[in-house]
C-alpha positions in Angstrom: -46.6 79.7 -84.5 -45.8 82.2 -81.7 -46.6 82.5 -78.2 -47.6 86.0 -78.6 -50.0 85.1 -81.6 -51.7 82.3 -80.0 -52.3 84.2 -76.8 -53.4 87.2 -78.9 -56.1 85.1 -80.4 -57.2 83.4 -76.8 -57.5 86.7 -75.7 -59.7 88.2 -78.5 -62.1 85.1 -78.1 -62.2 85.4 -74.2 -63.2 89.0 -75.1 -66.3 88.4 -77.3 -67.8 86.1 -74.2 -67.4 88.5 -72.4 -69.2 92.0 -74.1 -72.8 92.4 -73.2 -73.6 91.1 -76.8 -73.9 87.5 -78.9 -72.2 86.9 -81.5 -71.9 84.0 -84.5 -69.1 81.5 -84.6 -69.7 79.8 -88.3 -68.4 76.2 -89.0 -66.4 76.6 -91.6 -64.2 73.5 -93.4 -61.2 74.6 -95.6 -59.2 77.5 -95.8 -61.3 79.3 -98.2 -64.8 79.1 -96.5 -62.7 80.5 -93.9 -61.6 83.3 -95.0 -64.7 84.6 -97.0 -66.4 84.3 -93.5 -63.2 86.6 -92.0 -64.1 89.0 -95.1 -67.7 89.4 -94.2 -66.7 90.6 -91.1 -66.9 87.8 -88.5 -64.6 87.4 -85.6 -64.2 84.2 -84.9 -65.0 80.8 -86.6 -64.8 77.2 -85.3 -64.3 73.4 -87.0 -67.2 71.0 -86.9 -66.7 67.2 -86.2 -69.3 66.5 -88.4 -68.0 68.2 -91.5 -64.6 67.1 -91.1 -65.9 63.6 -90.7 -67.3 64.6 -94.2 -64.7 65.8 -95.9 -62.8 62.8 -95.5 -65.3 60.4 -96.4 -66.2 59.0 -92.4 -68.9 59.5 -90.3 -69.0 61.3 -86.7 -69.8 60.0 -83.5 -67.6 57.2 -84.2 -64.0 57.9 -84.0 -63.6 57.6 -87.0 -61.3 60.7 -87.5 -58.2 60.8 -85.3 -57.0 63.6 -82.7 -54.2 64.2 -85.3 -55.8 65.0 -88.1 -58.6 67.3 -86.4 -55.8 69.5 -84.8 -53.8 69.7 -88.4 -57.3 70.6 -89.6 -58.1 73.4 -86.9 -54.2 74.6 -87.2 -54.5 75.5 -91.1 -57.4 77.2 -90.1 -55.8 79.5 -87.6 -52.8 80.2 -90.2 -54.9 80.6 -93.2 -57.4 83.1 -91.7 -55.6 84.8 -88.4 -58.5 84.3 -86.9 -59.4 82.6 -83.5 -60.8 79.1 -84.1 -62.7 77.0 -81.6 -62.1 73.3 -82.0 -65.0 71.3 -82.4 -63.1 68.0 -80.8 -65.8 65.5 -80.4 -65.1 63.9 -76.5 -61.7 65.4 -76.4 -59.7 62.1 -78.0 -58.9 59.3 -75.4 -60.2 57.1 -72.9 -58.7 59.0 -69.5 -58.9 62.5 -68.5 -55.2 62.8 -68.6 -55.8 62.2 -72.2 -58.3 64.6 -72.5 -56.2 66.9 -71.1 -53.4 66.2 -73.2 -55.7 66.9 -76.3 -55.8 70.3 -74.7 -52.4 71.0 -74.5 -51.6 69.7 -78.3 -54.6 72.3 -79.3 -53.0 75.1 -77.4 -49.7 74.1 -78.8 -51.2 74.6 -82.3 -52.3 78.0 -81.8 -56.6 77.3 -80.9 -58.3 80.0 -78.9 -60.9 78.0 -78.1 -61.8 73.6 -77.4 -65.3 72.0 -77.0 -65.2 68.5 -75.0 -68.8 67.0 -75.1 -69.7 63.7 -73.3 -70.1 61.1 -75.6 -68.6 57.8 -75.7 -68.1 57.2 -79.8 -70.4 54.4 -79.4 -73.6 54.8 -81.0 -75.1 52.2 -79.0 -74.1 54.0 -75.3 -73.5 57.4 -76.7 -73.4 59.5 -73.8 -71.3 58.9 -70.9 -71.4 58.0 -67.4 -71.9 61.3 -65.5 -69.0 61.2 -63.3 -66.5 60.2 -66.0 -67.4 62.9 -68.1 -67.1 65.7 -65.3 -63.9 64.1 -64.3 -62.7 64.5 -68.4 -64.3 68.0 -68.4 -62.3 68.6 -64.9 -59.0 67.4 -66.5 -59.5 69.9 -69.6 -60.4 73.1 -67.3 -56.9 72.4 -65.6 -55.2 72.3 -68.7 -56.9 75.1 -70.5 -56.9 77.9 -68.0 -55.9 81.1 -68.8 -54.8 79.7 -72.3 -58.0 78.2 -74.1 -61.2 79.4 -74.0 -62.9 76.0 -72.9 -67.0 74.8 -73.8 -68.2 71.8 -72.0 -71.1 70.0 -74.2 -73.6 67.5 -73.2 -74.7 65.8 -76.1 -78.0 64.2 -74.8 -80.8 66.0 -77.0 -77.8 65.4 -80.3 -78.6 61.5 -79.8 -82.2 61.4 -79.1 -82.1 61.6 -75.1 -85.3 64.6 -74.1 -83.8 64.6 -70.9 -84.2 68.6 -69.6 -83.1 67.8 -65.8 -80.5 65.5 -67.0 -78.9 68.4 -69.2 -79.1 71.1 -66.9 -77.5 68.9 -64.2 -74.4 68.0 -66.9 -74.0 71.5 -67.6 -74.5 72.8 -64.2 -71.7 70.2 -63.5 -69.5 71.2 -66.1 -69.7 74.6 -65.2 -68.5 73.6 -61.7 -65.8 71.8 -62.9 -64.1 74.9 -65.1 -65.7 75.1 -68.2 -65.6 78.7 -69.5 -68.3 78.0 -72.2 -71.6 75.3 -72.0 -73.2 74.0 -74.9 -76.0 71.1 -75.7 -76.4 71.2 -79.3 -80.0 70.5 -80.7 -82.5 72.3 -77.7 -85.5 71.7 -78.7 -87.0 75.6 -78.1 -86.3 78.9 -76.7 -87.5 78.0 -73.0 -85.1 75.2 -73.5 -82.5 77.4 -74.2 -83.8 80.1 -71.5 -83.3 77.3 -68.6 -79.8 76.2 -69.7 -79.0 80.1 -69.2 -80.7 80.8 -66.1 -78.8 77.4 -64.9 -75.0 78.1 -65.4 -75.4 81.7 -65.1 -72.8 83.9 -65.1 -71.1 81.6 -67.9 -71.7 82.2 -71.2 -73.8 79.7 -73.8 -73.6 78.7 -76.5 -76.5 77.1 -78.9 -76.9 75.5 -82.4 -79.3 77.5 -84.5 -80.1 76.7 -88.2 -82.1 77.5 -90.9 -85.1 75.5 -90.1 -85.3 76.7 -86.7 -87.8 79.1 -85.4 -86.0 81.5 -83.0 -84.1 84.9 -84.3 -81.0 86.5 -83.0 -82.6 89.1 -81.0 -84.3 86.5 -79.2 -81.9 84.5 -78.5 -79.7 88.0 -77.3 -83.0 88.8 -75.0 -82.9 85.3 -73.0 -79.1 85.7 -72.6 -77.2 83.5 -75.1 -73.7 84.8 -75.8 -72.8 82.2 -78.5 -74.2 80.5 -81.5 -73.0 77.9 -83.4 -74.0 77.1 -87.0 -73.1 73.4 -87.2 -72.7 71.4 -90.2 -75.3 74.2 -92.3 -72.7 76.1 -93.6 -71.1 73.3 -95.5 -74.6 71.7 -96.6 -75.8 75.1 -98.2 -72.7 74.9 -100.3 -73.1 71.3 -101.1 -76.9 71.8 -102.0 -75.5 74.4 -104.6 -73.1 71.8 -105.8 -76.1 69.5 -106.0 -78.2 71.4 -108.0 -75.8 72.3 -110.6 -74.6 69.0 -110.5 -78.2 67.6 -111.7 -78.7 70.3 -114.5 -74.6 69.4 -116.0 -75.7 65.9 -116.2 -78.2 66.7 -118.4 -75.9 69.1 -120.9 -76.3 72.4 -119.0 -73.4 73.9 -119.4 -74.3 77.3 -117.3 -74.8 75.2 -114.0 -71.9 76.2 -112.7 -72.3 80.0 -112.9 -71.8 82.0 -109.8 -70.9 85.5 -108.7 -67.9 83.6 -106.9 -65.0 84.1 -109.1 -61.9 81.9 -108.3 -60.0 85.2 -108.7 -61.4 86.8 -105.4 -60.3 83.7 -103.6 -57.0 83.9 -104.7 -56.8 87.4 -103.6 -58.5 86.4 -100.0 -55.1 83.9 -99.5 -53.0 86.4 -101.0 -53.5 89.2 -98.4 
């Protein structure tokens, strides 16, 4: 993969923090859901821990999937669709922030425009890191990623359960501080919520997790001053909850199920161009 490519696609994600307006970064999984998102006209897509976990039978929050195999899985996105891709890369793969930062340079190596690090320790029973440590690997990141990866530094206190609004804001404000471009904390509970982690970091750009269960629209979300959201592991459950169905209705001899207005053929045609 070029130089020139790589930095063309940094570029173009930089850009869309930057414009006045939000915009939707799906979680896709495999080449295909990639690119039918890139042929409905979005501009950028990103991996998901979570789903990747999923596809290869593991669970997230564990390390359970390797650095390895999540960069192999962001790079045949980026070939496959062209299109930037943020890595969604759990607490940036190693114990040291000279690890973390060396997870940066294999993701810029592989062509990703964009890298979030969150705070967590893989540990389900302690899953949120020490503050200092996890500014420190945040720190190390920044250095690595500047002018080359578009960088989102994630507290994942309200993902595991901690309510902790001052907490939060503090990480953020932190992470902010120490270079992060991007700053995210997945699973807000409302749309003051959101409003404060704005107001907090401002100028820099957030990003939030929005799905279909959640009471809050775009334009609301443009109004408070979000530049980002995220669609987490939804994308990949609404196709799995269509498997599901049909899969209930075959087992009992219907052999219609599995009609859809998808036809294999217009995938082919998506890789083909």
């Amino acid at each position: 993969m070029s130089d020139s490519a790589a930095g063309a696609r940094y570029e173009r994600f930089a850009e869309l923090h930057r414009g006045p307006g939000i915009f939707i970064m799906p979680n896709v999984w495999d080449g295909p859901s990639a690119l039918l998102f890139k042929d409905a006209g979005f501009k950028s897509i990103a991996t998901s821990s979570a789903v990747l976990a999923a596809t290869l039978g593991r669970l997230d929050g564990i390390h359970a999937v390797s650095r390895d195999e999540h960069l192999n899985h962001a790079a045949v996105l980026t070939s496959v669709s062209g299109l930037p891709v943020n890595g969604d890369f759990e607490d940036g793969y190693g114990q040291t922030p000279q690890d973390v930062a060396a997870t940066v340079d294999a993701a810029i190596a592989r062509g990703l425009a964009g890298i979030g690090v969150e705070d967590t320790t893989g540990d389900p029973d302690d899953p949120i890191r020490d503050f200092d440590d996890a500014v420190r690997r945040v720190e190390a990141a920044a250095a690595a990623a500047r002018g080359k990866l578009v960088l989102t530094g994630r507290t994942d206190n309200f993902l595991w359960g901690i309510s902790d609004m001052d907490d939060t804001i503090r990480r953020l404000s932190a992470y902010a501080e120490a270079g992060a471009d991007v700053l995210y904390a997945p699973n807000l509970p409302d749309i003051n919520s959101m409003s404060a982690v704005v107001r907090a970091v401002a100028p820099k750009p957030v990003n939030v997790l929005v799905g279909p269960r959640d009471s809050v629209s775009l334009a609301q979300l443009q109004t408070i001053g979000v530049r980002r959201v995220s669609l987490g592991v939804d994308p990949y459950t609404h196709a799995l909850g269509a498997t599901r169905k049909a899969a209930a209705k075959l087992v009992n001899g219907d052999l219609t199920a599995l009609a859809s207005d998808l036809d294999f053929g217009h995938i082919v045609d998506l890789i083909r161009r």
